[in-house]
N, C-alpha and C positions, 0 to 999 in steps of 0.2 A: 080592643086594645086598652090597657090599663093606662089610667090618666096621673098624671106626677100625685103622689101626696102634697096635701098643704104644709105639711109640715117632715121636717128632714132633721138627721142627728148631721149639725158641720164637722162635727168632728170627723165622722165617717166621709164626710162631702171631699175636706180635707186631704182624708189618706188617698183616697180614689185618685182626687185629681195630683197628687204627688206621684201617685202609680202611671199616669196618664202622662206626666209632663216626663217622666224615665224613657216611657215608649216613645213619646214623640221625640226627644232630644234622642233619642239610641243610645240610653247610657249617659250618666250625669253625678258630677260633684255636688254636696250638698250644695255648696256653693253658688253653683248654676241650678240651684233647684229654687234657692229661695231668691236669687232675682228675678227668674223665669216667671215662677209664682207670685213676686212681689210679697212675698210671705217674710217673717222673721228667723234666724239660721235658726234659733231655739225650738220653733215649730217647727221646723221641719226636720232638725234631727231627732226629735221626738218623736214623730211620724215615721221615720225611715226606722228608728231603733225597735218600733212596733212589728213594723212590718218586717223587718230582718228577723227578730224572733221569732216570727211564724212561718217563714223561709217562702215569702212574697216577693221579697227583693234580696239581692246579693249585692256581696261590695267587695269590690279586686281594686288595689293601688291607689284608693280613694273614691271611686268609681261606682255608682250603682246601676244597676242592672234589675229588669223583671224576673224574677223567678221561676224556677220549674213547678211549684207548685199550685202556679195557677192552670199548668197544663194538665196536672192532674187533677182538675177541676172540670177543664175543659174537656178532659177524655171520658171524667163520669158523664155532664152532660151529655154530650155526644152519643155514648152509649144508651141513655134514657130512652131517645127515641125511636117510635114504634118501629119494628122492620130492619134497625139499623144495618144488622149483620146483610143481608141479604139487598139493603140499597146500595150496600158498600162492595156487593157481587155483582149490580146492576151495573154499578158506577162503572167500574175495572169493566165488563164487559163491553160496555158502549166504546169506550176509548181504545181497546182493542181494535174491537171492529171496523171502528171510524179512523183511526190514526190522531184523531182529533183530540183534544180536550173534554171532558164529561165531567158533570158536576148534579153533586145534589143539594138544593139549599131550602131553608125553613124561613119562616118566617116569626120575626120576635120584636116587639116595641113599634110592628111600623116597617121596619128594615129589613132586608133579604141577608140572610146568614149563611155563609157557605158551611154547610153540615160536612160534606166530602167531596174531595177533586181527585182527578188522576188522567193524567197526561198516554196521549198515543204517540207514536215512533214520528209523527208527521205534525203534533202538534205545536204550538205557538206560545212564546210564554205572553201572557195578560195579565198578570199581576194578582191572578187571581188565588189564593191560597183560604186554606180549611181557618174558619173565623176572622173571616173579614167581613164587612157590612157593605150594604152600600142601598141605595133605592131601589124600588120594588117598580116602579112604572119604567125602569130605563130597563131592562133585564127579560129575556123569552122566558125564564123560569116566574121571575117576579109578574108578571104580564101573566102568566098562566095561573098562580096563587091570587093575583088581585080580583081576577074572574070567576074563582071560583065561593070568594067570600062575598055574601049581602052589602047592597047599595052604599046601606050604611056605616058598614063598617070599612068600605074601601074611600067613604066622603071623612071620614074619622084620621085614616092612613093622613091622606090629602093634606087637611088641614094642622096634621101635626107635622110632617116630613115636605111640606109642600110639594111643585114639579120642577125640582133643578134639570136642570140640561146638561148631563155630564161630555153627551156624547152630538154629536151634529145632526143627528134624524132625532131624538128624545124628543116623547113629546111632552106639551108645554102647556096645556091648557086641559079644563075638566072634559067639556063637550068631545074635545078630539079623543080622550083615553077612557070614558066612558062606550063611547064609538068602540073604539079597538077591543074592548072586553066585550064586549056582543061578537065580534068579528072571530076571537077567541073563544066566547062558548060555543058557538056553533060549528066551528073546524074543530075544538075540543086541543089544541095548542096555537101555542106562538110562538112569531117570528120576533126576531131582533136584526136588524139591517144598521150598523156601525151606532146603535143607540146609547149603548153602555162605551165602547172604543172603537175609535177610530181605524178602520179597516177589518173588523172581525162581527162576522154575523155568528145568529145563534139561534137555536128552536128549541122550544121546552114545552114542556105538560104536566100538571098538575098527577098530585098523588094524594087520593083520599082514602079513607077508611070506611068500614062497612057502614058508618051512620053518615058518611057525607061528607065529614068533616076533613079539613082538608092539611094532610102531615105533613107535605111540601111538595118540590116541585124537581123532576129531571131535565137536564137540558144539554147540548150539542154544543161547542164552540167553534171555530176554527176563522181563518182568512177568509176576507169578504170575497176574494177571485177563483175559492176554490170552493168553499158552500154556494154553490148557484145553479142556475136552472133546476132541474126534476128533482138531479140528488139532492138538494135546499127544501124544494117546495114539495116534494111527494116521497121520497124513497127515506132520508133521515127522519121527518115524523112522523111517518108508518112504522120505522124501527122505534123508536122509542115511544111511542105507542103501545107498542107491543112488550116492551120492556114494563113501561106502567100498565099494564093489564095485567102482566105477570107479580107486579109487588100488588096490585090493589087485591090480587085473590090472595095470597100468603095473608096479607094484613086481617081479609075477612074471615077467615080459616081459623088464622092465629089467636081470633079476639074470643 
């Protein structure tokens, strides 16, 4: 994991977090930007005039708004990654068959990134949509990525992102989630039991490439009273097993 620089342009720090405080308010007058920020209106409609020029941000009725352009940033990255076409055929497949939720996510800074989601006839919404972040030990995808990277670099994770608790079973200490990734390589997936939200479990497993390395991770969603017994613990991570067996020969084929 890359460690912050010691040194940052604020200018850039600036724009970001003007970009940031848009997203969070949903849309904002400069006005409410330079309170929000505590910042000066001069700064910041300098910033916003930056960023409207490069069509980062829009403005309706005084209003600004995130941009499409950062989707089309989003879509290159997206596409970058190994396999994509065909995790995005995994994805769609799984949530067929399941009715459930299926999702593929990567891992970047530390943080689980949902790369692809797509919804089955049966499933749930969770809030979970394509670029959203969130912890990697609360998650059966992140759980299955964090075991398959070196000691060191999941004490690395650790100590930047610490072990919030988002969810009521999340676990919360080093010893218990060092446990759990032994528990994880040796089944070769993981379970999620309401760790990430409340009432919805999930199974995921890791997707590496012919040298090991690990491109991220599939996984299962759905309600905690309907993922249970054998379909939970043997039939859905055999299927998606089989699903990453199928992307990890394409990827070794491919490379």
């Amino acid at each position: 994991m890359e460690r912050d620089p010691k040194s940052v342009a604020t200018t850039t720090e600036t724009s970001f977090a003007v970009v940031e405080a848009i997203r969070t308010l949903d849309g904002a007058t400069a006005e409410e930007l330079s309170e929000h920020l505590e910042l000066a209106p001069s700064t910041v409609h300098r910033h916003l005039a930056t960023l409207r020029k490069h069509s980062y941000v829009t403005r309706d009725a005084g209003e600004y708004r995130v941009g499409f352009q950062f989707l089309t940033l989003g879509g290159y990255a997206q596409r970058r990654v190994t396999a994509y076409p065909m995790i995005k055929e995994k994805v769609d497949a799984l949530a067929e068959e399941t009715g459930e939720r299926a999702q593929f996510i990567v891992e970047e800074h530390g943080w689980r990134v949902y790369l692809y989601t797509e919804v089955g006839q049966s499933s749930v919404q969770t809030g979970a949509h394509v670029g959203k972040r969130g912890v990697l030990h609360a998650s059966a995808a992140g759980k299955a990525i964090l075991a398959n990277l070196g000691r060191e670099r999941v004490e690395e994770i650790v100590d930047c992102r610490g072990l919030p608790e988002p969810g009521t079973n999340t676990i919360a200490d080093r010893e218990s989630l060092f446990d759990e990734l032994d528990r994880v390589r040796d089944r070769g997936y993981a379970f999620n039991r309401e760790e990430t939200t409340a009432g919805v479990h999930a199974v995921g497993a890791a997707v590496t490439d012919g040298a090991g390395e690990v491109v991220g991770a599939l996984s299962v969603s759905g309600p905690a009273n309907r993922l249970t017994g054998e379909a939970f613990t043997e039939a859905l991570p055999e299927r998606i097993l089989e699903a990453v067996n199928e992307l990890e020969l394409h990827i070794e084929h491919s490379m």
